[in-house]
MARBA-3410 file (N, C-alpha, C, O; in Angstrom, 1 decimal):
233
0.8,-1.2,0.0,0.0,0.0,0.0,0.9,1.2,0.0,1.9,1.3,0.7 ~ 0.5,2.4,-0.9,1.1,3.4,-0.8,0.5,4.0,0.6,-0.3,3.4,1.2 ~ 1.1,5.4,1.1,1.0,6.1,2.1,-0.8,6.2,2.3,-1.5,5.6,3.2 ~ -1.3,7.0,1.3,-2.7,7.4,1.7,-3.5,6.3,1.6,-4.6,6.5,2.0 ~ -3.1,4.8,1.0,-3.5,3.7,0.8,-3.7,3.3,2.7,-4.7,3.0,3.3
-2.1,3.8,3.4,-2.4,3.0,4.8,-3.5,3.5,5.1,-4.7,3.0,4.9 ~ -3.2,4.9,5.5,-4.5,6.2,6.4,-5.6,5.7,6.4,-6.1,5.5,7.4 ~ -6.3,5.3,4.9,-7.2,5.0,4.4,-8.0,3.4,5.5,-9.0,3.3,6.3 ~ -6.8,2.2,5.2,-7.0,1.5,5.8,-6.9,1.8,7.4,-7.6,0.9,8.0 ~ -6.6,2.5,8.1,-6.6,2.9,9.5,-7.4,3.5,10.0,-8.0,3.2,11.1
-7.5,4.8,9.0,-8.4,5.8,9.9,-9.6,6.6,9.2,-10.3,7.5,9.6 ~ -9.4,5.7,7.8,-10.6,6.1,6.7,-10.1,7.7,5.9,-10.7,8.5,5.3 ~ -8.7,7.6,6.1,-8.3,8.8,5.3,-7.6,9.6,6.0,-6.8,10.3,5.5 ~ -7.9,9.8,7.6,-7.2,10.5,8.1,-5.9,10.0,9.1,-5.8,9.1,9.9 ~ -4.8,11.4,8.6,-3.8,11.2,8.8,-3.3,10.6,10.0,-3.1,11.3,11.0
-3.0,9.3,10.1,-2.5,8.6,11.5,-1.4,9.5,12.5,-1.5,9.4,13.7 ~ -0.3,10.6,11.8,0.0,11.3,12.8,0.1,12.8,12.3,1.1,13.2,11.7 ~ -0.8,13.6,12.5,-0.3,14.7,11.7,0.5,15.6,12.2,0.8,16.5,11.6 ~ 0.8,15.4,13.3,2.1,16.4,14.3,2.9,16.3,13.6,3.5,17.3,13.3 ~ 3.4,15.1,13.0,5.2,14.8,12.3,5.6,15.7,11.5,6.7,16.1,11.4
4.1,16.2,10.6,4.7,17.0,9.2,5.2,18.4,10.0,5.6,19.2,9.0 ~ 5.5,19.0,11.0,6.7,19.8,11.7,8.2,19.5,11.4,9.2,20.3,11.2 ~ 8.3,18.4,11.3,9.8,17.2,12.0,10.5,18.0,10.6,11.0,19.0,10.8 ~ 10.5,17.5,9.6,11.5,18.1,8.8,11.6,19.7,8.5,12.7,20.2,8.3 ~ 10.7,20.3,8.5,10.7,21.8,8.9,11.7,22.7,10.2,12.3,23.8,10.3
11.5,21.3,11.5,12.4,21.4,12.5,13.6,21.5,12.3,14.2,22.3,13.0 ~ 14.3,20.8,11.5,15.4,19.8,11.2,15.9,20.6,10.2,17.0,20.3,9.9 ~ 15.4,21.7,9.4,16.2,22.2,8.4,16.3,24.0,8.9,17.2,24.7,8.6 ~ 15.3,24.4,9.7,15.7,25.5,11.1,16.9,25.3,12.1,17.4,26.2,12.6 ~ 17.2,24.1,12.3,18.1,23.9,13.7,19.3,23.9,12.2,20.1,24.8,12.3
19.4,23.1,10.8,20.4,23.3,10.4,20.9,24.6,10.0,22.1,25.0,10.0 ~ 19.9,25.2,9.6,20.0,26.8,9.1,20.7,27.6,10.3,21.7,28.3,10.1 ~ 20.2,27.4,11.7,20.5,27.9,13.0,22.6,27.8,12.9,23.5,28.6,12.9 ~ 22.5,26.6,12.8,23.7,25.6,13.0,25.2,26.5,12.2,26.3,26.8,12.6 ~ 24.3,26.6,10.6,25.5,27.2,9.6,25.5,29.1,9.8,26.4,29.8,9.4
24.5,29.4,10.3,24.3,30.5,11.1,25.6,31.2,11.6,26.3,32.1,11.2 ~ 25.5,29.9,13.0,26.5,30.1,13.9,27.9,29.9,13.5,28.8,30.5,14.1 ~ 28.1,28.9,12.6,29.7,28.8,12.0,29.8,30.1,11.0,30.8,30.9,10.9 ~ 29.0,30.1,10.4,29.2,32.1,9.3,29.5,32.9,10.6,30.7,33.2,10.6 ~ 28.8,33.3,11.8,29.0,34.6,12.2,29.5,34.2,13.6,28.9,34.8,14.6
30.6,33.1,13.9,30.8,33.1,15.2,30.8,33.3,15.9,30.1,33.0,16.9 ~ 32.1,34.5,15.6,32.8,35.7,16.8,31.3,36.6,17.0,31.4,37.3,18.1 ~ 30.4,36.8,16.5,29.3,37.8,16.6,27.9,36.9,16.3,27.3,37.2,15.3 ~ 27.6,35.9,16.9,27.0,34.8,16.6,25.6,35.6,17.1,24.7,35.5,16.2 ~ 25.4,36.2,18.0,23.7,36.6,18.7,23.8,38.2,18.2,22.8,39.0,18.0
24.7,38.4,18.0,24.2,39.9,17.2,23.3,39.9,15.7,22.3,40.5,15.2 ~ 24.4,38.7,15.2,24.2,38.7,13.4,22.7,37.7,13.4,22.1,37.4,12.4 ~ 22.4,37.3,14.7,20.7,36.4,14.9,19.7,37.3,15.0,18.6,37.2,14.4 ~ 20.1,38.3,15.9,19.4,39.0,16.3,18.7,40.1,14.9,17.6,40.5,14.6 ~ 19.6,40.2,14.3,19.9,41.4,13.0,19.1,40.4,12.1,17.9,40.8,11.8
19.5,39.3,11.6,18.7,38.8,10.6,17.3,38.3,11.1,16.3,38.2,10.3 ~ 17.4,38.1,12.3,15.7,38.1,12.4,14.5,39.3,12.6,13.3,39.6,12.7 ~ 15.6,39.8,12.7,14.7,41.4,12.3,14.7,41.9,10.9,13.9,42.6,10.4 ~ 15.5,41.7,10.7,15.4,42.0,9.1,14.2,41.0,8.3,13.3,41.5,7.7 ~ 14.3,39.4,8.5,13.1,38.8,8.3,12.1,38.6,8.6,11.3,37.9,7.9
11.8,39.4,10.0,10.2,39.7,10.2,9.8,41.1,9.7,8.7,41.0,9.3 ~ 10.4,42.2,9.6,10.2,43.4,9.0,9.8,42.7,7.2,8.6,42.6,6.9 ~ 10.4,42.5,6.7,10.3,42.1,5.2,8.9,41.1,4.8,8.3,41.1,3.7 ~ 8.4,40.1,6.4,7.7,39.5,6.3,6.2,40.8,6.6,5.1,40.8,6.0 ~ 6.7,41.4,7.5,5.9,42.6,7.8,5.2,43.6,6.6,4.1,44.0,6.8
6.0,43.9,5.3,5.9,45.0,4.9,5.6,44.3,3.3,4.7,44.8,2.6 ~ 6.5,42.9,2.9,5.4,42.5,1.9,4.5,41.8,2.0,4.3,40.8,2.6 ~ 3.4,42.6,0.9,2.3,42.0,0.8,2.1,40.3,0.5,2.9,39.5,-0.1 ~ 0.6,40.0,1.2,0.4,38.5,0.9,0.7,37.9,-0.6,1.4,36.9,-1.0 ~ 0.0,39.3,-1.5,0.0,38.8,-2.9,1.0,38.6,-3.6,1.0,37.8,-4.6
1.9,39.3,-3.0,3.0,39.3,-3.7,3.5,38.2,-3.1,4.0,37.5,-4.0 ~ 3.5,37.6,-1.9,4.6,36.7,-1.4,3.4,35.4,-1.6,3.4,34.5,-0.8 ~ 2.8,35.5,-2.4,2.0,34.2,-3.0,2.4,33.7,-4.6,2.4,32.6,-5.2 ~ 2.8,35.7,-4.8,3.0,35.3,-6.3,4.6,34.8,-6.7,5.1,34.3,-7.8 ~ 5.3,35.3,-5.2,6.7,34.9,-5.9,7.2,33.5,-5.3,8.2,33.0,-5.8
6.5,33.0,-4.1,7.4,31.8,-3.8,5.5,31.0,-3.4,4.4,31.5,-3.3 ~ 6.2,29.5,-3.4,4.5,28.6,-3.2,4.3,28.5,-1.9,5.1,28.9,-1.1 ~ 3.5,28.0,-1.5,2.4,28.0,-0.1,3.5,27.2,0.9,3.8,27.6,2.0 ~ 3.9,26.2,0.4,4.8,25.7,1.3,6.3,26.2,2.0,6.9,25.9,3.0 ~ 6.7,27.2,1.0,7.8,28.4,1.6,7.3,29.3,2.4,7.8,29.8,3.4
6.0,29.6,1.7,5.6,30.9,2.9,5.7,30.3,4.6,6.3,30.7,5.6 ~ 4.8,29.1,4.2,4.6,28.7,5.5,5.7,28.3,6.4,5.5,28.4,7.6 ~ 6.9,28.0,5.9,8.0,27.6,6.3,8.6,28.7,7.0,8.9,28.7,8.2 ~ 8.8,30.0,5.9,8.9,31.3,6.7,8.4,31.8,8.0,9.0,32.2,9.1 ~ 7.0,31.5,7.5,6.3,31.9,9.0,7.0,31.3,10.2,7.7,32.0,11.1
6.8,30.1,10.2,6.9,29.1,11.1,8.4,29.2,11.4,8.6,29.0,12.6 ~ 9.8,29.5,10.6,11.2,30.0,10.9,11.0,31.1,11.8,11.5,31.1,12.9 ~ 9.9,32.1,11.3,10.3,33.2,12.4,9.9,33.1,13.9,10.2,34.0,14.7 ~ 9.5,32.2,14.2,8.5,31.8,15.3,10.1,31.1,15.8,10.4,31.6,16.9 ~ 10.9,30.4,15.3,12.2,29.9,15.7,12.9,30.5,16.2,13.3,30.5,17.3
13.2,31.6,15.0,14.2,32.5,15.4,14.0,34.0,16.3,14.8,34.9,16.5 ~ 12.9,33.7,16.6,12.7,34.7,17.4,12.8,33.9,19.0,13.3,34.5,20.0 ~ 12.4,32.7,18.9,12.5,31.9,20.3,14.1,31.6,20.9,14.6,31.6,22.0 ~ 14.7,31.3,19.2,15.8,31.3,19.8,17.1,32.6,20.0,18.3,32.5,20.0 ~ 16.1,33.9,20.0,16.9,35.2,19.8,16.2,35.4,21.9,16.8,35.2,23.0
15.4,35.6,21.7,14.8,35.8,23.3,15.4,35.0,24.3,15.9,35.5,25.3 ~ 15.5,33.1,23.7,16.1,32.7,24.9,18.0,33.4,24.5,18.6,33.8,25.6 ~ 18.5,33.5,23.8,20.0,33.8,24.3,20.1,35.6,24.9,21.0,36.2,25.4 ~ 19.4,35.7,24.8,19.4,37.4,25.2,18.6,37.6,26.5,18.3,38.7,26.9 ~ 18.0,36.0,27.5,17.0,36.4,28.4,17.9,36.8,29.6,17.1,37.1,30.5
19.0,37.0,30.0,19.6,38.1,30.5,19.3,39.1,30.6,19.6,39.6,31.7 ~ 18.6,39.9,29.4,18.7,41.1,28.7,17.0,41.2,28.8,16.6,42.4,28.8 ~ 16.4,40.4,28.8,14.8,40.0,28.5,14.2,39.0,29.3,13.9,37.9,28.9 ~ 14.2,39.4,30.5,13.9,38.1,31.4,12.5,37.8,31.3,11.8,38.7,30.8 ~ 12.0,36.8,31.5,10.4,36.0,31.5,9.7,36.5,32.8,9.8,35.9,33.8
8.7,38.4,32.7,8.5,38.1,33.5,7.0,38.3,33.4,6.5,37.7,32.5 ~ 6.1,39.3,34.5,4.6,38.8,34.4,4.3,40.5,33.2,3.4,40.6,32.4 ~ 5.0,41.1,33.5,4.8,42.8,33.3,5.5,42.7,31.5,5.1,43.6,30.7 ~ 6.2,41.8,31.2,6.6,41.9,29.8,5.4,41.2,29.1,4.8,41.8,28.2 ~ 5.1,39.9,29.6,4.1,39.5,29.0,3.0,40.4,29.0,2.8,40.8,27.8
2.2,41.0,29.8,0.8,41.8,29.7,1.4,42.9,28.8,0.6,43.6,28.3 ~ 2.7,43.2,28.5,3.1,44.4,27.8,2.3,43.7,26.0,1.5,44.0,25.2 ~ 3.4,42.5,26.2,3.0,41.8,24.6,1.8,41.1,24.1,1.7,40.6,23.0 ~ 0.7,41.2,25.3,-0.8,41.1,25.5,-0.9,42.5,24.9,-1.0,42.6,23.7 ~ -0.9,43.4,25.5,-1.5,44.4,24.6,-1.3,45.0,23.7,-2.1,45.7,23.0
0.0,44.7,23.6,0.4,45.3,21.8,-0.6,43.6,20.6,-1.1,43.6,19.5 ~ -0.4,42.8,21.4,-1.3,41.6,20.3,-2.9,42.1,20.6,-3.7,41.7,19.8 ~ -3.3,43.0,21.8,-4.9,43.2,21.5,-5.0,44.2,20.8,-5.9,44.1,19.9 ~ -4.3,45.4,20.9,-4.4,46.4,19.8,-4.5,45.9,18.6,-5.6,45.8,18.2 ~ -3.6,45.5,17.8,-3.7,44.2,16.7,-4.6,44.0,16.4,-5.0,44.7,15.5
-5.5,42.9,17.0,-6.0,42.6,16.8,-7.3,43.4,16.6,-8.1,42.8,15.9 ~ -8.0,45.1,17.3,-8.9,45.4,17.3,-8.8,46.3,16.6,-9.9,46.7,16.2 ~ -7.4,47.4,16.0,-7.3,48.4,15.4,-6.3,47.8,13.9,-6.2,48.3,12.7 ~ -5.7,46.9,14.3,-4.8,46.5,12.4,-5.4,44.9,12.5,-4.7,43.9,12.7 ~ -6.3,44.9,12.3,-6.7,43.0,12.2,-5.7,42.5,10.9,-5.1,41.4,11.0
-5.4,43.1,9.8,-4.7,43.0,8.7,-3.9,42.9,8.6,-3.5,42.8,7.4 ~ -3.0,42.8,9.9,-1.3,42.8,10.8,-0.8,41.5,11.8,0.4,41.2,12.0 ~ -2.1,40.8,12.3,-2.5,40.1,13.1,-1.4,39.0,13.1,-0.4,38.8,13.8 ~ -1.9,38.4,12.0,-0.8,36.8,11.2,0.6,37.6,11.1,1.6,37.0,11.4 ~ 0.6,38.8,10.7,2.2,39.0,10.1,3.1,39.8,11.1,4.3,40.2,10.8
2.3,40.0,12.5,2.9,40.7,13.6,3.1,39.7,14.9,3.8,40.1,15.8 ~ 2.4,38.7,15.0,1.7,38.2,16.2,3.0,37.5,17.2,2.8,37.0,18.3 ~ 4.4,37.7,16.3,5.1,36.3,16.3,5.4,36.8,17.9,4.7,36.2,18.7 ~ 6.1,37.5,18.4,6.1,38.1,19.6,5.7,37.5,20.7,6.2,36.8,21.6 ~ 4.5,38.3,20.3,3.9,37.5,21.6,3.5,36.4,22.1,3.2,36.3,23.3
3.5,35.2,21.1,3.3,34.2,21.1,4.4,33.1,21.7,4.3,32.1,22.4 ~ 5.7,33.7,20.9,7.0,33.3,21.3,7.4,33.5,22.8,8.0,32.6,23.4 ~ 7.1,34.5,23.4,7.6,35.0,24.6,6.7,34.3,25.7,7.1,33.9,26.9 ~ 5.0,34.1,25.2,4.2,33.4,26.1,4.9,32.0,26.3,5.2,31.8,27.5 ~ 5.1,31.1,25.4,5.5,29.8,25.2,6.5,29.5,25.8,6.6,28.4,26.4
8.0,30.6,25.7,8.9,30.6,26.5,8.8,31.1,28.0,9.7,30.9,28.7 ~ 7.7,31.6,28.4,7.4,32.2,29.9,6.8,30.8,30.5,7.1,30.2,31.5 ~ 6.2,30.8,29.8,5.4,29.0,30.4,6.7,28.4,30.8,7.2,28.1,31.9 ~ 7.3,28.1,29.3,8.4,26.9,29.8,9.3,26.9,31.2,9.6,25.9,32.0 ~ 9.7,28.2,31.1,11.2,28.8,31.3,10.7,29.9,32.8,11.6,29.9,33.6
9.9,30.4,33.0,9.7,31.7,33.8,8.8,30.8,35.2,9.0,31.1,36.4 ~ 7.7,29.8,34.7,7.1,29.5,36.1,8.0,28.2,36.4,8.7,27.5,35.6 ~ 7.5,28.1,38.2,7.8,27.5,38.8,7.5,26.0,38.6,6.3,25.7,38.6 ~ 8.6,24.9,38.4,8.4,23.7,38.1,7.9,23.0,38.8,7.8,23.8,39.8 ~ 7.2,21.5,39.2,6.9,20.5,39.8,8.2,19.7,40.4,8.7,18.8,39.8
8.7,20.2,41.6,9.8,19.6,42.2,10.7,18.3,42.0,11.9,18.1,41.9 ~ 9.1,17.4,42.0,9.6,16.0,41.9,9.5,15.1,40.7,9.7,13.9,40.6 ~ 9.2,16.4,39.8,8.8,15.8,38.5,10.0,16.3,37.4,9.9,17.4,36.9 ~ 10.6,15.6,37.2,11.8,16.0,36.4,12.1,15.7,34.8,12.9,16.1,34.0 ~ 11.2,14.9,34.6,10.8,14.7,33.0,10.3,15.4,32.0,9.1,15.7,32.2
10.7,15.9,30.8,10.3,17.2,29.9,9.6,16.4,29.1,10.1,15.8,28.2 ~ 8.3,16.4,29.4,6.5,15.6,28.2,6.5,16.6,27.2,6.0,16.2,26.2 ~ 7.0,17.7,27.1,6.1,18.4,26.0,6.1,18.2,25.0,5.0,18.2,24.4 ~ 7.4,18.0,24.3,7.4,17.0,22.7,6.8,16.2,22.6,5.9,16.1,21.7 ~ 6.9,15.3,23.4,6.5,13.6,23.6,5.0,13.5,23.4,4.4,12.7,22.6
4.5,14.5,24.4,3.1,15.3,24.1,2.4,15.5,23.0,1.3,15.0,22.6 ~ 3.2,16.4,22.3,2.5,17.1,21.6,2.8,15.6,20.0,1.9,15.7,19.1 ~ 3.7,14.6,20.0,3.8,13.9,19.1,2.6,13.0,19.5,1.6,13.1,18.9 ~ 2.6,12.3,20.3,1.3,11.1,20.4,0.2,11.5,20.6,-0.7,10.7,20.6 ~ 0.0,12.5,20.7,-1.8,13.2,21.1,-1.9,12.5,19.8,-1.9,11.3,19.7
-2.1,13.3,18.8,-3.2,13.2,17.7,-3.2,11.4,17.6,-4.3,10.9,17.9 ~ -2.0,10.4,17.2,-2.7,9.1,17.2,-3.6,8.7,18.6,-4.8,8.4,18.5 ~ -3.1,8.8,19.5,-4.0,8.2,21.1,-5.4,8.8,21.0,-6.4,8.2,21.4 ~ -5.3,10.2,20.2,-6.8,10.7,20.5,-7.7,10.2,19.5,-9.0,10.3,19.7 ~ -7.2,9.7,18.4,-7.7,9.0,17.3,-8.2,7.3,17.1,-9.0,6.7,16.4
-7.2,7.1,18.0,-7.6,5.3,18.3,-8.4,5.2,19.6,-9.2,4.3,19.8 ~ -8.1,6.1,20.7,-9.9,5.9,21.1,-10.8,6.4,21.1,-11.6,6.1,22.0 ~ -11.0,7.4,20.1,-12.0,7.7,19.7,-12.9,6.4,19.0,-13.9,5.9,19.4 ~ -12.0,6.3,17.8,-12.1,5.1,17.3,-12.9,3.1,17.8,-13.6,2.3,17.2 ~ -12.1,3.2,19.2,-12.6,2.4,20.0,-14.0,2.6,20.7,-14.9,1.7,20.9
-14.0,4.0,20.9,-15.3,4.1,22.0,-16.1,4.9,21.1,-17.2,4.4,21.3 ~ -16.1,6.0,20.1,-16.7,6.7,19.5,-17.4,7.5,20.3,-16.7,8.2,21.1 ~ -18.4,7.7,20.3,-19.9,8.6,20.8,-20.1,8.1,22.1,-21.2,8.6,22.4 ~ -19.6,7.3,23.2,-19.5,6.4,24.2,-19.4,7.0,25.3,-19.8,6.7,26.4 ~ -18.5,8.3,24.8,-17.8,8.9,25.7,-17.9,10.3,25.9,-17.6,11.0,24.9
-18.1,10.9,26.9,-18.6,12.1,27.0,-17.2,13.0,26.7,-16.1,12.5,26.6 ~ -17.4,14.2,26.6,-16.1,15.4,26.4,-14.8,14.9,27.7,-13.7,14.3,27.7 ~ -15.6,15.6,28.4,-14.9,15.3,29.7,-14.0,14.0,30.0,-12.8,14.0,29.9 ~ -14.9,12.9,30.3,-14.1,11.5,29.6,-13.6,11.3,29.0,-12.7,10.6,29.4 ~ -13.6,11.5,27.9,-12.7,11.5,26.6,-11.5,12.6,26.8,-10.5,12.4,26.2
-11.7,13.1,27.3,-10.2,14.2,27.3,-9.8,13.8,28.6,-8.6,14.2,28.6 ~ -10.0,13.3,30.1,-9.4,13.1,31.0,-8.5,11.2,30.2,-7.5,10.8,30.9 ~ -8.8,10.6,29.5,-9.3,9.1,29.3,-7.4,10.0,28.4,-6.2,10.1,28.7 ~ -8.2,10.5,27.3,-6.2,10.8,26.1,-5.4,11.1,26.7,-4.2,10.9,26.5 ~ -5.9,11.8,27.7,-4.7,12.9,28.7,-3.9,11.9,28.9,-2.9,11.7,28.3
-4.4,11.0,30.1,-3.6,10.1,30.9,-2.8,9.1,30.0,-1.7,8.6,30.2 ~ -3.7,8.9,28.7,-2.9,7.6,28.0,-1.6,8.8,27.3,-0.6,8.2,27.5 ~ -1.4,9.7,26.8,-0.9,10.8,26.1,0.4,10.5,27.3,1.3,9.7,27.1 ~ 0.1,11.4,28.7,1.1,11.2,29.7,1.7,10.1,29.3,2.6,9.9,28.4 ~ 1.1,9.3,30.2,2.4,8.0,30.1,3.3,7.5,28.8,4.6,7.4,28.8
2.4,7.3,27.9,3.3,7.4,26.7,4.7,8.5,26.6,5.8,8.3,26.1 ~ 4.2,9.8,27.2,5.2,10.8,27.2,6.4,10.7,27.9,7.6,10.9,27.7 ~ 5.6,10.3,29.1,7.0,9.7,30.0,8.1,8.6,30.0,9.2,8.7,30.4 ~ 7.2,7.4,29.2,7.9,6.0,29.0,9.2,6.5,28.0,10.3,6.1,28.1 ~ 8.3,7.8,26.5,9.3,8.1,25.6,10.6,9.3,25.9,11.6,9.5,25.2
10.3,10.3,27.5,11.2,10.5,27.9,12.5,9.7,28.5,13.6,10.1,28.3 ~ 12.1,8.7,29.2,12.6,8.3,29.9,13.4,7.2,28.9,14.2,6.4,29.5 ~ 13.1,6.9,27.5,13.6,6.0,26.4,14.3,6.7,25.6,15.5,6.4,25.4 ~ 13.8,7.5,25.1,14.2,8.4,23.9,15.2,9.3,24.1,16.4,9.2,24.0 ~ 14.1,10.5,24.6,14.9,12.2,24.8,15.8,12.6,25.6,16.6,13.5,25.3
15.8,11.7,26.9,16.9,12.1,27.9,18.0,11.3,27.2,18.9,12.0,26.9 ~ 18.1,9.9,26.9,19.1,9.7,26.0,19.9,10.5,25.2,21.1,10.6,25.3 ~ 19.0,11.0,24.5,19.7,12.0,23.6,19.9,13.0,23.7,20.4,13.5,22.7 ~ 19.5,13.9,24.9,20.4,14.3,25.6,21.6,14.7,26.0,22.2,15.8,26.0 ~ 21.9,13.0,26.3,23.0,13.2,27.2,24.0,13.2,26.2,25.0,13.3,26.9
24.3,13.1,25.0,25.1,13.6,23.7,25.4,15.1,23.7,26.4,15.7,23.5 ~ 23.7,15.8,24.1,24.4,17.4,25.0,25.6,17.6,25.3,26.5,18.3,24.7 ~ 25.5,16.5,26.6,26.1,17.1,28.0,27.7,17.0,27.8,28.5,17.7,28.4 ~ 28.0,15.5,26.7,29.3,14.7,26.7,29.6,15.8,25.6,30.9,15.9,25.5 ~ 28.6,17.0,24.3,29.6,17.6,24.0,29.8,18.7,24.9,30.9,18.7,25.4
28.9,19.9,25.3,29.2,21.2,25.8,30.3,20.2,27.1,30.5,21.2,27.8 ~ 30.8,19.4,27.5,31.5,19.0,28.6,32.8,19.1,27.6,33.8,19.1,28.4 ~ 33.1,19.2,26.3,34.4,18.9,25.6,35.1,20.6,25.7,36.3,20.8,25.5 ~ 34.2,22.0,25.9,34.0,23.2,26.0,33.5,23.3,25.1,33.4,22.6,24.1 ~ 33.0,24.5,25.4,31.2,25.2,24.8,32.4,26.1,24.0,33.6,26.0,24.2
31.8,27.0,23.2,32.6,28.3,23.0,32.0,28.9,23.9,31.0,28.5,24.5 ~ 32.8,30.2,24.2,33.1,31.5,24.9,31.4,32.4,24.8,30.8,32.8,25.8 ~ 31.0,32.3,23.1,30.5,33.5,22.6,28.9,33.0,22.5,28.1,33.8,21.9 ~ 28.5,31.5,23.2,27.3,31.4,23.1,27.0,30.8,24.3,27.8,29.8,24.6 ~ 25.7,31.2,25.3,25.7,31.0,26.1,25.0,29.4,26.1,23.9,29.4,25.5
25.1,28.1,26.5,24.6,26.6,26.6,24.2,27.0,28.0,25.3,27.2,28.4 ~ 23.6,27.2,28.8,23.3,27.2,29.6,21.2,26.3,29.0,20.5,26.6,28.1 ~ 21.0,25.5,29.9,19.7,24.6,29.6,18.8,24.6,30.4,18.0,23.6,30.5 ~ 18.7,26.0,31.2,17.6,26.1,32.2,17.8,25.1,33.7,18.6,24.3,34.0 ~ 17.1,25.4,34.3,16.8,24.9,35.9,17.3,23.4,35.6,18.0,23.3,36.6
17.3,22.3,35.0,17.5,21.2,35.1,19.0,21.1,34.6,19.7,20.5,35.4 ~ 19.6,21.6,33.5,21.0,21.2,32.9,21.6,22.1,34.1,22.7,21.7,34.4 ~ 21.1,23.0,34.8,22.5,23.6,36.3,22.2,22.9,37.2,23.0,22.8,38.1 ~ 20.7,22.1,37.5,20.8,20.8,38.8,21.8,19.7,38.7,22.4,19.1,39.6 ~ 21.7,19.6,37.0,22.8,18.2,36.5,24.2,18.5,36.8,24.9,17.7,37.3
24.5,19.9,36.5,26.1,20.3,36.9,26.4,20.6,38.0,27.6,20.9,38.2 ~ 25.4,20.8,39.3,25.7,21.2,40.1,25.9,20.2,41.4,26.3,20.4,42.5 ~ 25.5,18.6,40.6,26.0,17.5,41.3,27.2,16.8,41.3,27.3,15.8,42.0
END
């Protein structure tokens, strides 16, 4: 069976995992990031900072039509979704400079409700901001669960759509809202956990064994609350 042949047989057409189609999008951002940082070493977070403003300004100022007519639906989107990268990954190296706190966030609340109520026409091509800085405040700014030391959120965000789809599938109409989303949740979890504790912290630790060979000087590795509990043992 070809691909849409499996779906078909599975799930009657629909896509068995649709989170994945991110993964290679991911994978050619972190390489872009990568040759980035070997072009502009000695000035590695300046020349990030510079070109992602230069690429949200340009994303800013041309029109849809035009950026429909010169590149196809799949680059735009790619764009979009780069700037959403490179802005996450310009905030976390500068959060020194930009710490995660409650007063920045309501600042980038209200410049996204303005937005939205006075340039609706800006919304998609401005929003990256504040979206980025929410996502990173969650992660990075509140206080963790002590005894919970496992990072679900990939792991998460990959098996939802199958788990939510195979019992659906099982129980259908059986199951109230409520039920049904306490019922994915928990199967979601564990799956997230079994594949931290298999997968991600593994890989990982290829991290630790390189920044352990020396980091450079001019970019900060530092990995949040859990990579300085790791070193501080």
């Amino acid at each position: 069976f070809n691909e849409d042949e499996q779906h078909r047989k599975v799930f009657d057409g629909v896509a068995i995992n649709a989170s994945i189609w991110t993964i290679p999008i991911e994978v050619r951002l972190y390489i872009l990031l990568l040759i980035t940082y070997f072009a502009f070493r000695l000035r590695f977070k300046q020349w990030l900072l510079l070109l992602t403003i230069i690429a949200w300004i340009a994303w800013i100022i041309v029109p849809i039509d035009v950026k429909r007519e010169w590149f196809r639906s799949h680059i735009i989107r790619a764009v979009n979704l780069g700037l959403y990268f490179q802005l996450g990954a310009c905030f976390y190296l500068y959060k020194e400079k930009l710490p995660f706190k409650w007063s920045i966030w309501m600042a980038l609340f209200a410049y996204w409700l303005v937005l939205h109520i006075w340039f609706p026409g800006y919304v998609k091509r401005m929003e990256h901001p504040f979206f980025v800085y929410s996502f990173l405040w969650v992660a990075m700014g509140w206080k963790k669960i002590p005894f919970f030391r496992a990072d679900i959120s990939y792991a998460f965000y990959l098996y939802a759509w199958p788990v939510q789809l195979i019992i659906y599938r099982l129980y259908g109409q059986q199951l109230g809202l409520a039920a049904y989303m306490l019922i994915t949740g928990l199967c979601i979890t564990v799956l997230a956990i079994i594949s931290w504790h298999l997968v991600e912290k593994n890989a990982l630790s290829f991290k630790r064994v390189t920044t352990a060979r020396g980091p450079s000087p001019h970019v900060d590795l530092a990995q949040g609350p859990e990579h300085k509990a790791h070193g501080n043992k």
